[in-house]
MIZA-200677 format. One record per residue: residue number from 1; x, y, z of N, C-alpha, C in turn; residue in one letter; chain. Coordinates in steps of 0.02 Angstrom, whole numbers, plus 50000, padded with zeros to 5 digits. Each point is the difference from the previous one (the first is absolute). Layout:
! residues N
[NUM, [X, Y, Z], [X, Y, Z], [X, Y, Z], "a", "A"]
...
This chain:
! residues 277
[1, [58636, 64075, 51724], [50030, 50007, 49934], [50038, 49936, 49982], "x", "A"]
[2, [50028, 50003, 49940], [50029, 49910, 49980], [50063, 50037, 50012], "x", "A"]
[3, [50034, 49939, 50011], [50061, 50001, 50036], [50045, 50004, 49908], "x", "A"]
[4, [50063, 50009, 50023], [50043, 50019, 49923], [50011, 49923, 49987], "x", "A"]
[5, [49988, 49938, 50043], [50025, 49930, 49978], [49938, 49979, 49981], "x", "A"]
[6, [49954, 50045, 49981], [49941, 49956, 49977], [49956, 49989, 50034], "x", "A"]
[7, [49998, 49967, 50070], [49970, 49987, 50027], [49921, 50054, 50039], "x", "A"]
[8, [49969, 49973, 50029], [49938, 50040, 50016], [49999, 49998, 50099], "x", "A"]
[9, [50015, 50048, 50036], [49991, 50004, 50051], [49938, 49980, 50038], "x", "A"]
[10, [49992, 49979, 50064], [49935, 49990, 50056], [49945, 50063, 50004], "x", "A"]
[11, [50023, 50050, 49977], [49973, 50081, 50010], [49965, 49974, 49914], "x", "A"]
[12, [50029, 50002, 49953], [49962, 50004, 49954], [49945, 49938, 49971], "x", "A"]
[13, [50014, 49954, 50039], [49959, 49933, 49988], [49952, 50009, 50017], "x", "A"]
[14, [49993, 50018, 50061], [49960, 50008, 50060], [49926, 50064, 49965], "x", "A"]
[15, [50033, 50049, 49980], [49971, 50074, 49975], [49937, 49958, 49942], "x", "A"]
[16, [50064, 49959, 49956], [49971, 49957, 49958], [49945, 49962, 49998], "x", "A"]
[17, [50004, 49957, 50047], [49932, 49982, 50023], [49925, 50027, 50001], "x", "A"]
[18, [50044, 50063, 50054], [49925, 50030, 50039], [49986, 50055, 49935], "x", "A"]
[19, [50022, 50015, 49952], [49966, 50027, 49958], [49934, 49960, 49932], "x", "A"]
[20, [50031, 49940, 50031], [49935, 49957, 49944], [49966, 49960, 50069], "x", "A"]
[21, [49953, 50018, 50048], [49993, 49953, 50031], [49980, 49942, 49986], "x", "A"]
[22, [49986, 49919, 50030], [49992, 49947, 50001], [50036, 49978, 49934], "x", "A"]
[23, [50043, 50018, 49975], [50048, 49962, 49960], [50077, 49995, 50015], "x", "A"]
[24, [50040, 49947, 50001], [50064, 49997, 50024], [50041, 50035, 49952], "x", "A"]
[25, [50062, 50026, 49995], [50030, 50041, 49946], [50026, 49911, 49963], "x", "A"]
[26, [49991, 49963, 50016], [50016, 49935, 49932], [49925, 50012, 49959], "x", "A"]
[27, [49953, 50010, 50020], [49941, 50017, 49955], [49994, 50065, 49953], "x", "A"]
[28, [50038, 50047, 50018], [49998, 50051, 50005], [50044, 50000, 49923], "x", "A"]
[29, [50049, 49971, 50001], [50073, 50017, 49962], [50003, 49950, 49930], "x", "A"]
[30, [49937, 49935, 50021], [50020, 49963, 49957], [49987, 50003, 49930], "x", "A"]
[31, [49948, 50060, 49983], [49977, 50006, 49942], [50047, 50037, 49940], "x", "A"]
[32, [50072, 50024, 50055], [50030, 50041, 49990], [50062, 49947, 49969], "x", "A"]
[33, [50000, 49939, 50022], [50060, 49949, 49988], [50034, 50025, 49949], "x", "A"]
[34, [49968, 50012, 49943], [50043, 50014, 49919], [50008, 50073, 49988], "x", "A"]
[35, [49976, 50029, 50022], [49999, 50064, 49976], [50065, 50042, 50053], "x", "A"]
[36, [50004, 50059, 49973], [50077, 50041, 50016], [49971, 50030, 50042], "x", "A"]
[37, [50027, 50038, 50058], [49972, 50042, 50040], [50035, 50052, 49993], "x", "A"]
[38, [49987, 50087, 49981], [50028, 50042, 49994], [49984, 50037, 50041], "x", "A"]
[39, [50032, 50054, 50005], [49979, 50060, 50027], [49939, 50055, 49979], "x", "A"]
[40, [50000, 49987, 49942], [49959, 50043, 49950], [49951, 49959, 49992], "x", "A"]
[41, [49968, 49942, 50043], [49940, 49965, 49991], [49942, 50018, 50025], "x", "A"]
[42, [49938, 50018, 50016], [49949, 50011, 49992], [49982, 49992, 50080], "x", "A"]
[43, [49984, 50064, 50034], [49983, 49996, 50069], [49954, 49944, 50009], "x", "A"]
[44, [49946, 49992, 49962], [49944, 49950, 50021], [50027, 49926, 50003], "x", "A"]
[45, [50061, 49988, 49976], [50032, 49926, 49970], [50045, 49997, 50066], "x", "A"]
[46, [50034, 50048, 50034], [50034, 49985, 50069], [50011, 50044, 50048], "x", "A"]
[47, [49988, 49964, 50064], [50019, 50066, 50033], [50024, 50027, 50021], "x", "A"]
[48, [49985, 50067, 50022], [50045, 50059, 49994], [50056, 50010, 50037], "x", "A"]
[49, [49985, 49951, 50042], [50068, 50008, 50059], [50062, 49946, 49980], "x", "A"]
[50, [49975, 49956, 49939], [50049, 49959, 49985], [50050, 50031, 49943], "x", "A"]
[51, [49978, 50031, 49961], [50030, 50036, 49918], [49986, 50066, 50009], "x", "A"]
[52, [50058, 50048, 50005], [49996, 50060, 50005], [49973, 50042, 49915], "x", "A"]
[53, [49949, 50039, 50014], [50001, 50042, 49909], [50068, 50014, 49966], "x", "A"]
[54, [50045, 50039, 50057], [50049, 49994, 49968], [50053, 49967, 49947], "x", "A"]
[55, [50034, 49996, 49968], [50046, 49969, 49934], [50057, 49963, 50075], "x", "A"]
[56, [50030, 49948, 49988], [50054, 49971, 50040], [50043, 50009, 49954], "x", "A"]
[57, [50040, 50028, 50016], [50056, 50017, 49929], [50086, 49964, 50019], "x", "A"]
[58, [50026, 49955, 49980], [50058, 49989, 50026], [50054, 50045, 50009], "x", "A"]
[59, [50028, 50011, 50048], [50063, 50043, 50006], [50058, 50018, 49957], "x", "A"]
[60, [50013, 49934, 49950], [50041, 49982, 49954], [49981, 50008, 49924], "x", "A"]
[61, [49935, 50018, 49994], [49975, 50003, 49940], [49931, 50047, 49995], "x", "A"]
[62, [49980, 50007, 49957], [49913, 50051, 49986], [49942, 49930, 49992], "x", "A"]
[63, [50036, 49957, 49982], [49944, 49906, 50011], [49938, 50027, 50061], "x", "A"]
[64, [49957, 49982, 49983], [49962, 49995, 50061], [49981, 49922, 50032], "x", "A"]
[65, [50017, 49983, 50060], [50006, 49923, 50007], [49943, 49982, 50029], "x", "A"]
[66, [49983, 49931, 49998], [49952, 49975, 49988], [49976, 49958, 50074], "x", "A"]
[67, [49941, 49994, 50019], [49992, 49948, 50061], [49956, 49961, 49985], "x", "A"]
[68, [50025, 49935, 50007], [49967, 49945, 49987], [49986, 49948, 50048], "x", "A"]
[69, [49944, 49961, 50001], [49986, 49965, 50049], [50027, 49921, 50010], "x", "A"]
[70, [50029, 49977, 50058], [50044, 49921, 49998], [49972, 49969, 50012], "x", "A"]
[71, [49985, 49932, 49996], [49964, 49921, 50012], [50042, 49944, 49972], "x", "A"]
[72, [49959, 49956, 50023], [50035, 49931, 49991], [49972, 49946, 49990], "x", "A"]
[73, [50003, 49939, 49983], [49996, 49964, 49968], [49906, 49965, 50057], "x", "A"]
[74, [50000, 50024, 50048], [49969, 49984, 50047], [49932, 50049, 50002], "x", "A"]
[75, [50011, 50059, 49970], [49964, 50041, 49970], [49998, 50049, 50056], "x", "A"]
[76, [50063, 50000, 50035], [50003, 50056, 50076], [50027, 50073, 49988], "x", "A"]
[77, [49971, 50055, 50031], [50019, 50061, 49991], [50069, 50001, 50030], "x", "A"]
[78, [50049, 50035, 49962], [50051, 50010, 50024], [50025, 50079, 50012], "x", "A"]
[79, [49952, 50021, 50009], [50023, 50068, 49978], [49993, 50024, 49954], "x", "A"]
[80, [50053, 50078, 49969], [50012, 50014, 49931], [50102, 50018, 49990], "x", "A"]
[81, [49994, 50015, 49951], [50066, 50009, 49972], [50009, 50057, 49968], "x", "A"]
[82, [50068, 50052, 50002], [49985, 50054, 49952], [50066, 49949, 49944], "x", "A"]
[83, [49980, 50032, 49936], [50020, 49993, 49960], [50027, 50066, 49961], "x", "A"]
[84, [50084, 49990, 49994], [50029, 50068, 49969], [49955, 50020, 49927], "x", "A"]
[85, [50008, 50056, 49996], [49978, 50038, 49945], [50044, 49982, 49948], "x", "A"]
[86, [50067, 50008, 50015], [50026, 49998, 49933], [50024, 49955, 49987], "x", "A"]
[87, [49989, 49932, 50026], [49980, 49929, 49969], [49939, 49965, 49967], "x", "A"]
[88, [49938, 50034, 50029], [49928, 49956, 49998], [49956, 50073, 49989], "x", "A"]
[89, [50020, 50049, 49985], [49968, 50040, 49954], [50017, 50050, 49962], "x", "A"]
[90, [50063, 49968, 49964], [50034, 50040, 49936], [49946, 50005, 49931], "x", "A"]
[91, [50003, 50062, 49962], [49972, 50000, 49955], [50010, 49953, 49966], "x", "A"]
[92, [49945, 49971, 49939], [49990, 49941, 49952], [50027, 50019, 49952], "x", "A"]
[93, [50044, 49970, 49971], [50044, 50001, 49914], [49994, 49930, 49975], "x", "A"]
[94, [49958, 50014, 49959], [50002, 49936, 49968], [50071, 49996, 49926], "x", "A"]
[95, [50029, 50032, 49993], [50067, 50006, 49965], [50040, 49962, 50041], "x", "A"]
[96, [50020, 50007, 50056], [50041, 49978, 50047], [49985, 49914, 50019], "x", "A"]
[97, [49920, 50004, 50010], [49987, 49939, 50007], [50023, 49947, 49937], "x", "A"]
[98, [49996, 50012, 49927], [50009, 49966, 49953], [50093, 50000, 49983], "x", "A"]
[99, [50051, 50043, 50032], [50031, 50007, 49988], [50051, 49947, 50048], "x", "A"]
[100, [49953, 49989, 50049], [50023, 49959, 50064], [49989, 49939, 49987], "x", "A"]
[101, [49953, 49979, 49962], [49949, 49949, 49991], [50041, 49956, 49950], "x", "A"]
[102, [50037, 50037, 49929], [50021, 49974, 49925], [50068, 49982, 50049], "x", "A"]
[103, [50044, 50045, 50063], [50058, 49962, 49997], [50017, 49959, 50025], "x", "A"]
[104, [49927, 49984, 50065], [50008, 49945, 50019], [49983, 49921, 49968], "x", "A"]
[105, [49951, 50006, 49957], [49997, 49948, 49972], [50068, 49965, 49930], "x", "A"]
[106, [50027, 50082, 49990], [50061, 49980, 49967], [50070, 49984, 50025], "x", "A"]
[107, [49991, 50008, 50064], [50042, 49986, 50045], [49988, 49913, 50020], "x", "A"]
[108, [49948, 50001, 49997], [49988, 49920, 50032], [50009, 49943, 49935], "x", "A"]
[109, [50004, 50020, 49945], [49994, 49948, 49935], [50085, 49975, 50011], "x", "A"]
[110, [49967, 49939, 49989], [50081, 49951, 50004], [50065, 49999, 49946], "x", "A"]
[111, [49947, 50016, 49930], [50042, 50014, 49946], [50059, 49948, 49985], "x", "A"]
[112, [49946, 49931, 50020], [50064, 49960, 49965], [49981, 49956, 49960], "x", "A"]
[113, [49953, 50039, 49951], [49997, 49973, 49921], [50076, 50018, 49953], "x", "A"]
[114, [49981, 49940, 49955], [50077, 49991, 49966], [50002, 49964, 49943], "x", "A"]
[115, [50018, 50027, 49925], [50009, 49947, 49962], [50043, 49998, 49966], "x", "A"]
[116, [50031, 49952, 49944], [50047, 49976, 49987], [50047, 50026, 49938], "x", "A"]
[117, [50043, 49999, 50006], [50031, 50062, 49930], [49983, 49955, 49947], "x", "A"]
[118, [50066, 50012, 49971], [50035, 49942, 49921], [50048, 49970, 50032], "x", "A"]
[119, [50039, 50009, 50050], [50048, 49975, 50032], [49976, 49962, 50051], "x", "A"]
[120, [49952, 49997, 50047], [49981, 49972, 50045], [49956, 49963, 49976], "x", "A"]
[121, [49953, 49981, 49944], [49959, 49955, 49991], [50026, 49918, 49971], "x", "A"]
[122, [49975, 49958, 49996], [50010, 49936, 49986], [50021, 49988, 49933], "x", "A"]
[123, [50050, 49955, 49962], [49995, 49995, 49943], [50071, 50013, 49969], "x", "A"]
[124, [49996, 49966, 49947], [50077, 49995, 49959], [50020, 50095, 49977], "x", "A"]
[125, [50068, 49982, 49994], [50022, 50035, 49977], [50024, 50009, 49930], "x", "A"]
[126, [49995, 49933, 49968], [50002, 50007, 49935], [49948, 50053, 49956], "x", "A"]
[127, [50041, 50005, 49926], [49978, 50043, 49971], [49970, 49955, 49943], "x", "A"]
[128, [49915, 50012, 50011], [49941, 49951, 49972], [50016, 49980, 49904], "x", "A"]
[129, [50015, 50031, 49962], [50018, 49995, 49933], [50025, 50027, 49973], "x", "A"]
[130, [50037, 50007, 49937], [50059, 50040, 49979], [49966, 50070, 49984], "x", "A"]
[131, [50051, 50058, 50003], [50003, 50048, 49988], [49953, 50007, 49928], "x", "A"]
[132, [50008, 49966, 49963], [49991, 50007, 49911], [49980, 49969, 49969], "x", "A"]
[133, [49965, 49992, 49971], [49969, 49936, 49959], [49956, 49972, 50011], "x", "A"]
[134, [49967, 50008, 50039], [49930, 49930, 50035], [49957, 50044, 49974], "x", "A"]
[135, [49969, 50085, 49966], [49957, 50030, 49979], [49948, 50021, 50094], "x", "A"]
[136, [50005, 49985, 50038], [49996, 50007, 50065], [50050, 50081, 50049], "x", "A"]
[137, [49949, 50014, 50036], [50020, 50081, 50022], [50079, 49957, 50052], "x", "A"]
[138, [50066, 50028, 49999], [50021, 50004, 50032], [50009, 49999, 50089], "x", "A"]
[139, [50025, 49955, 50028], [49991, 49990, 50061], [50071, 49985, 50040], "x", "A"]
[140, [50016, 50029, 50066], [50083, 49974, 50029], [49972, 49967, 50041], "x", "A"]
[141, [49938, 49990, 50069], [49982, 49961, 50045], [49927, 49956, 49999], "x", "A"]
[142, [49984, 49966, 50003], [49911, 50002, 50022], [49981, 49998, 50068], "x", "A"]
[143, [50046, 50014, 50048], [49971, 50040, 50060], [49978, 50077, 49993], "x", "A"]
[144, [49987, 50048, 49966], [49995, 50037, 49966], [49915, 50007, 50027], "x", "A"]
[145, [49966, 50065, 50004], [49936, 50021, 50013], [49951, 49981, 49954], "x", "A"]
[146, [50018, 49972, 49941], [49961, 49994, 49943], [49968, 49921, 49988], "x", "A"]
[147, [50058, 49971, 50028], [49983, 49926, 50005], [49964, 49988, 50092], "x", "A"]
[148, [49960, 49951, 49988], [49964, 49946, 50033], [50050, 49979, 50062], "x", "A"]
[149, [49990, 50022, 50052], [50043, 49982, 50059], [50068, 50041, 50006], "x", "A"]
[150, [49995, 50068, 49976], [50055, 50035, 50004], [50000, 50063, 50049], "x", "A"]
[151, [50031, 50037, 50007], [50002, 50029, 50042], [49947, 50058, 49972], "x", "A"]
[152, [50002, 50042, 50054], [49958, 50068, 50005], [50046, 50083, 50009], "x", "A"]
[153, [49993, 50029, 49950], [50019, 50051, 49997], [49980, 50068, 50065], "x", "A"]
[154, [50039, 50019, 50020], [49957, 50048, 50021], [49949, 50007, 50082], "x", "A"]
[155, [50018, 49924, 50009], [49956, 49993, 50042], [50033, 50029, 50082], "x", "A"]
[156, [49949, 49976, 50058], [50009, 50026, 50053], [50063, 49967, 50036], "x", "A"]
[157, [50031, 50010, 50057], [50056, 49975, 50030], [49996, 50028, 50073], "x", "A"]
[158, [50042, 49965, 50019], [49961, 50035, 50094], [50024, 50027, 50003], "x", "A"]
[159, [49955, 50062, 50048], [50037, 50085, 50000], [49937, 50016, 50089], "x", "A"]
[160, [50017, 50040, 50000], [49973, 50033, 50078], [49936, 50040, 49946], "x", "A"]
[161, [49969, 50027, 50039], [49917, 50039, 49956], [50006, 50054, 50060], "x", "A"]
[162, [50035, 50013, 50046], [49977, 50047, 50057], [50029, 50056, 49954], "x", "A"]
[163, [49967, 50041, 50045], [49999, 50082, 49967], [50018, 50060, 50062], "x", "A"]
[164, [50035, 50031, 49995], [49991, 50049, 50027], [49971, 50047, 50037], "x", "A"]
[165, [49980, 49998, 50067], [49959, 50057, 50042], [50034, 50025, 50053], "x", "A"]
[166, [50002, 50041, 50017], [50017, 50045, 50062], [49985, 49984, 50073], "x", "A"]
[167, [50012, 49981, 50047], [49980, 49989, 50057], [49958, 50034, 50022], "x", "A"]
[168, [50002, 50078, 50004], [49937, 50050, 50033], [49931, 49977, 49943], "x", "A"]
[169, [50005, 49990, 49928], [49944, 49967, 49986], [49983, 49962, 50021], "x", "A"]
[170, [50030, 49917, 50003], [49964, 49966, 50026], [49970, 50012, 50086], "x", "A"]
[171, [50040, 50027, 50014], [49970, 50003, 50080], [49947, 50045, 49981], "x", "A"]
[172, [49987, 50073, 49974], [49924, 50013, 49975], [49952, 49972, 49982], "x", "A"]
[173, [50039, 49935, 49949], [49935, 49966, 49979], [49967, 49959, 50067], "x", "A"]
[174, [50034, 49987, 50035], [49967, 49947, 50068], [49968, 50049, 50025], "x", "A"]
[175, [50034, 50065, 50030], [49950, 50042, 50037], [49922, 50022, 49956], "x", "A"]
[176, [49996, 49986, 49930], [49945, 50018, 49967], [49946, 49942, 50018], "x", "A"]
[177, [50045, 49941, 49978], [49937, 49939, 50024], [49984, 49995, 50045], "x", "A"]
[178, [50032, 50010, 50065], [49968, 49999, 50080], [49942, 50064, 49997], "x", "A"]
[179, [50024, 50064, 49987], [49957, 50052, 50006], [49926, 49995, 49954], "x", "A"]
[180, [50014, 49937, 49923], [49916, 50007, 49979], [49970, 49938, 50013], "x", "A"]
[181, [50047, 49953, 50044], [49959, 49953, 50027], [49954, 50040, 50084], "x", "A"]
[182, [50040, 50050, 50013], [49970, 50025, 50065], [49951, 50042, 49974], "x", "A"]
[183, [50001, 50057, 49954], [49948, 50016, 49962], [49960, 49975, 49999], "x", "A"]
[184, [49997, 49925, 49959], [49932, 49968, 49994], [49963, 49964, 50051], "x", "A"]
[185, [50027, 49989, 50061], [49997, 49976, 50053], [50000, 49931, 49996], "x", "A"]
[186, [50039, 49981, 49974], [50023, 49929, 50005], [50069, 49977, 50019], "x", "A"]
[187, [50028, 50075, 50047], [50055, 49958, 50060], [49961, 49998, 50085], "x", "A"]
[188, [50023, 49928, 50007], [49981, 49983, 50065], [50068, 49995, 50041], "x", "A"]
[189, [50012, 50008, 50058], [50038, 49987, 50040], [49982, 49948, 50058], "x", "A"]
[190, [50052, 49946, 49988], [49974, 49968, 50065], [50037, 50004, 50053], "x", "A"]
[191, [49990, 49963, 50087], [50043, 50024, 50031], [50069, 49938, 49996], "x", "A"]
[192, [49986, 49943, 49992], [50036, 49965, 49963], [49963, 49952, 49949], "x", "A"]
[193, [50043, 49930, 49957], [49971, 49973, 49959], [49983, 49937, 50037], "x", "A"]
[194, [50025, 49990, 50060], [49981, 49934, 50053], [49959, 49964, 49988], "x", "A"]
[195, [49974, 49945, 49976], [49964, 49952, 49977], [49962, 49957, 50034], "x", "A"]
[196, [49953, 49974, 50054], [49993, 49968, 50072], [50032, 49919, 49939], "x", "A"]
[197, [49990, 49975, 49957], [49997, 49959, 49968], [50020, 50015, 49914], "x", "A"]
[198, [50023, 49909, 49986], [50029, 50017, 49915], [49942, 49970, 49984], "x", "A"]
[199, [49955, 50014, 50018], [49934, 49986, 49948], [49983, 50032, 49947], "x", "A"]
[200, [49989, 49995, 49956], [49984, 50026, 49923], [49910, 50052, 50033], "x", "A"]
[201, [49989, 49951, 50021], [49922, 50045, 50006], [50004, 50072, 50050], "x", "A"]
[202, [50058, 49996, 50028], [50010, 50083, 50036], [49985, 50035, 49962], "x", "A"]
[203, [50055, 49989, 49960], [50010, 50077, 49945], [49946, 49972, 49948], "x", "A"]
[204, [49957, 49945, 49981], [49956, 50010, 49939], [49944, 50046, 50062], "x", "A"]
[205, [49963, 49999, 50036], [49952, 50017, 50042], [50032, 50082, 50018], "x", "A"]
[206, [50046, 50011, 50022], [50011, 50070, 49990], [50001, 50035, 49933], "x", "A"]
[207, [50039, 49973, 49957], [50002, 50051, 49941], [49914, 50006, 49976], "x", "A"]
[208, [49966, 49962, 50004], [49940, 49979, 49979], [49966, 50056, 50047], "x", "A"]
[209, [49994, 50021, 50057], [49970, 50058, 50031], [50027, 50054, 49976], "x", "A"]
[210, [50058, 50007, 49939], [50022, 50071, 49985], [49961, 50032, 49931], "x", "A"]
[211, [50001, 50053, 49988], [49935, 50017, 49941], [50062, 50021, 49960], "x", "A"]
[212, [49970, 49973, 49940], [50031, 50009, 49941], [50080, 49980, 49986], "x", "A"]
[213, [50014, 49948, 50044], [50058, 49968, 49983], [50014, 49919, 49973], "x", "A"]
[214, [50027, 50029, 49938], [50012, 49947, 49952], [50067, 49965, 50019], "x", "A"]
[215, [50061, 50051, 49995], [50047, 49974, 50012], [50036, 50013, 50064], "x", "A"]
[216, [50035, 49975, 50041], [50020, 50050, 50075], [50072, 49988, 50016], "x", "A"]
[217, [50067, 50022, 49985], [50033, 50028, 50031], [50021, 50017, 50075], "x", "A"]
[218, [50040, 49935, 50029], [50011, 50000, 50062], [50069, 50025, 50030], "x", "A"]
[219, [50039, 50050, 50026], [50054, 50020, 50016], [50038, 50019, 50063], "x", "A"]
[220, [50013, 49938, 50027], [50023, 49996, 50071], [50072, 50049, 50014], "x", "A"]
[221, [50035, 50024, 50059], [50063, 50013, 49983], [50056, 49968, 50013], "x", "A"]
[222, [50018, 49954, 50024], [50034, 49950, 50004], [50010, 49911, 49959], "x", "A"]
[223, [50041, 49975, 50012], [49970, 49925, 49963], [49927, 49969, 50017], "x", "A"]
[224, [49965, 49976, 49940], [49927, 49995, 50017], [49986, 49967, 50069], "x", "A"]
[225, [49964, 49962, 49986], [49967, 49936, 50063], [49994, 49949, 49967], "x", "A"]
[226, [50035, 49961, 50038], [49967, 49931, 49951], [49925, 49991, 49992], "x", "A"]
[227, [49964, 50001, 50053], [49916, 49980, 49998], [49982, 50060, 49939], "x", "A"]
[228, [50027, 50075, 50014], [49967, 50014, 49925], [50025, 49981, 49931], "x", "A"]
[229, [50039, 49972, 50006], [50034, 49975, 49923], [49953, 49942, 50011], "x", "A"]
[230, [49998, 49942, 50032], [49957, 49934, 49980], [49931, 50031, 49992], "x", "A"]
[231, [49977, 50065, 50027], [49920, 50009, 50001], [49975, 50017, 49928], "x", "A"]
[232, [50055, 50022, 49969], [49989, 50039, 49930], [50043, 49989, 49958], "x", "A"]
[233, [50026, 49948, 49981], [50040, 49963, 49945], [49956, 49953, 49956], "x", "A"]
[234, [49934, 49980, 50027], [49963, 49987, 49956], [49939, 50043, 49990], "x", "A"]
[235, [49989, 50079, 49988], [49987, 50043, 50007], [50025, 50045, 49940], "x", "A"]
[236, [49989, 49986, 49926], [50023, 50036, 49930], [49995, 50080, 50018], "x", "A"]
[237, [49909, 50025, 50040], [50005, 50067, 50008], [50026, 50025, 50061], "x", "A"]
[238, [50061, 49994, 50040], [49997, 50005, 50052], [50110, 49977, 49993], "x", "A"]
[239, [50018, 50081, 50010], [50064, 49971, 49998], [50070, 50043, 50088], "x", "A"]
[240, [50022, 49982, 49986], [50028, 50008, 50060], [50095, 50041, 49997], "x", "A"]
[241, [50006, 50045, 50032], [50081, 50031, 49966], [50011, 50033, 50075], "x", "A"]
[242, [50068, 49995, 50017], [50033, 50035, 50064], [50024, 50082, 49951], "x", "A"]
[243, [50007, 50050, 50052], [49974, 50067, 49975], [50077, 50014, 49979], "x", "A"]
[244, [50040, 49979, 49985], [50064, 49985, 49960], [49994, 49988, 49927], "x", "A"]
[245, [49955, 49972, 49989], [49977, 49975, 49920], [49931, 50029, 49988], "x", "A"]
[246, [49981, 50046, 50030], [49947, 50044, 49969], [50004, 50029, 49947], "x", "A"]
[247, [49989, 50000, 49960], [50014, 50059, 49933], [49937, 50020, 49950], "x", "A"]
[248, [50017, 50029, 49940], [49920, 50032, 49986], [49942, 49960, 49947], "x", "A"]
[249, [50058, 49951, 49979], [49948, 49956, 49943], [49933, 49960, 50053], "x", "A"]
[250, [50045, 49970, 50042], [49964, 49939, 50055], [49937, 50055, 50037], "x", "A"]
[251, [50012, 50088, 50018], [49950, 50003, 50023], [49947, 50033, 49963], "x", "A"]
[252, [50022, 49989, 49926], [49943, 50022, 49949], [49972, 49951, 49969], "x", "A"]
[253, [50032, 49944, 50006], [49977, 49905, 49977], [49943, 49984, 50040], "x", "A"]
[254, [49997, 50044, 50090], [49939, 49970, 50046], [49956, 50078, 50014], "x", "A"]
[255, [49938, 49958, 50006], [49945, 50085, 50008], [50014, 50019, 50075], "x", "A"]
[256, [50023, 49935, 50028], [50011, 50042, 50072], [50058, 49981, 50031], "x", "A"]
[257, [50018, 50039, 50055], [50060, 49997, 50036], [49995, 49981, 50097], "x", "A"]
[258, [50040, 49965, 49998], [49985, 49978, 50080], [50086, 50021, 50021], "x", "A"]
[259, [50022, 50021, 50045], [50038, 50027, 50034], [50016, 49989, 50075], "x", "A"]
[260, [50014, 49969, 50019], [50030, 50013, 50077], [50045, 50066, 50045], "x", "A"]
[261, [49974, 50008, 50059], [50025, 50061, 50011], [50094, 50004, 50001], "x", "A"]
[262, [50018, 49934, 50000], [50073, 50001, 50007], [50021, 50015, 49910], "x", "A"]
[263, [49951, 49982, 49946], [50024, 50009, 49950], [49990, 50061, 49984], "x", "A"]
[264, [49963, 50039, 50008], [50008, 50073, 50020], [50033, 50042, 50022], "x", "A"]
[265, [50031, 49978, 50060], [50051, 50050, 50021], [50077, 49985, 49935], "x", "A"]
[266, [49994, 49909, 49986], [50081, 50028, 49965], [49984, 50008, 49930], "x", "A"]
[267, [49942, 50023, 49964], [49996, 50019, 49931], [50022, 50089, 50022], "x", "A"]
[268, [49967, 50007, 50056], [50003, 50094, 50015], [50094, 50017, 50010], "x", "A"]
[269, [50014, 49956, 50044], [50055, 49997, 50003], [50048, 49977, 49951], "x", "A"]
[270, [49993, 49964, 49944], [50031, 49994, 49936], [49994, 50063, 49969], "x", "A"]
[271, [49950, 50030, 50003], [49975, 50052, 49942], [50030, 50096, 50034], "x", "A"]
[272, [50031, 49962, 50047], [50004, 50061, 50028], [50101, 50016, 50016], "x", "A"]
[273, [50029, 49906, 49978], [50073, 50009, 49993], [50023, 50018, 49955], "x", "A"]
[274, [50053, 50044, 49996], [50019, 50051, 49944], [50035, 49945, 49952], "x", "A"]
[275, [50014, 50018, 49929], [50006, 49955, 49958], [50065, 49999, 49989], "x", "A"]
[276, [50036, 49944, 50012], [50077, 50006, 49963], [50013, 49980, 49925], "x", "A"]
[277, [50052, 50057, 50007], [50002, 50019, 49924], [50083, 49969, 49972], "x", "A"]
């Protein structure tokens, strides 16, 4: 059986094997790289001694959690991983998602456009011609909105644009994007992001063996690596975030998600500390 840390025991590797003979379980698993492994998956797709029919239901929630398979950059089986239910397979709200989505980007605007009154703009203070007599409309300044180099009525001034959301929202909205990126099977877990090299052609030659990834989303849990920051800084589709700065625009900006198992445990463990209020 898989162990509760994820991992895959000598008893079940072994079983593994001798049920597909002459193939190694790295042959066995690899077709499986992208895709989710559930419980409710299809006897003919795995076997039986690895994924019980049964629902895995977390203790803490009705979520049913998820097992997924680990590798690395080397393309080595690492096992699998369970993944909580009620992080990585919460129902989909797309309300929540857009609601998460408008405050972060209004949260991030700098808002330090600014323009100039009647008082702050350039220019005399005299009063341009008499009150009476010139047959001409009346005037006290020509810094004034009406004249040529005068100020602007009305206009913008720096102000904050953030808006208002609730903490248990936004933490829903993250648990939504992890759960329909796992849905679609485009979360991978690796066992770390270890790099043998800051060569650019690592990661172009891997992402390039992945199907259907345009953009990819890399999320270590600690401060990155240097070799992966030099490998992918000249790399537009290909971006890189410690699981501290995860949030939901960045993993709806990339079609796929790359994960490390350490960034895993502290998104579960973020998502699972009670919220101060």
């Amino acid at each position: 059986m898989i162990a509760l840390n994820g991992h895959v025991t000598a008893d079940t590797l072994s079983s593994l094997q001798s049920s597909v003979p002459g193939k190694s379980s790295f042959d066995i698993w690899k077709k499986y790289f992208t895709s989710i492994l559930t419980p409710e998956s299809s006897e003919s797709a795995f076997p039986s001694d690895l994924l019980s029919r049964k629902r895995v239901f977390n203790s803490s929630s009705l979520y049913e959690d998820l097992v997924i398979p680990v590798r690395n950059f080397h393309d080595e089986d690492k096992g699998f991983m369970i993944l909580a239910g009620d992080v990585f397979d919460v129902p989909i709200r797309k309300d929540i998602i857009h609601r998460v989505v408008r405050w972060q980007l209004a949260k991030r605007q700098q808002g330090t456009h600014s323009t100039k009154t009647v008082s702050e703009v350039s220019g005399t203070g005299r009063k341009p011609w008499k009150q009476k007599g010139t047959g001409r409309a009346r005037h006290g300044t020509l810094r004034g909105p009406q004249f040529r180099g005068g100020a602007v009525m009305h206009g913008p001034k720096p102000r904050s644009h953030a808006i208002k959301l609730n903490k248990k929202v936004r933490r829903l909205g993250l648990k939504i994007a992890l759960s329909a990126r796992a849905a679609e099977g485009k979360l991978m877990v690796f066992e770390d992001l270890d790099l043998p090299s800051h060569k650019t052609k690592n990661i172009v030659n891997h992402v390039s063996q992945m199907e259907n990834t345009k953009k990819l989303l890399m999320v270590d849990g600690g401060p990155i690596d240097e070799k992966l920051k030099l490998a992918t800084q000249n790399l537009h589709y290909v971006n890189v975030l410690p699981s501290i700065g995860l949030n939901v625009y960045s993993i709806f900006l990339h079609d796929t998600l790359v994960m490390s198992r350490d960034a895993v445990n502290r998104i579960v463990e973020r998502m699972h500390t009670p919220i101060n209020r």
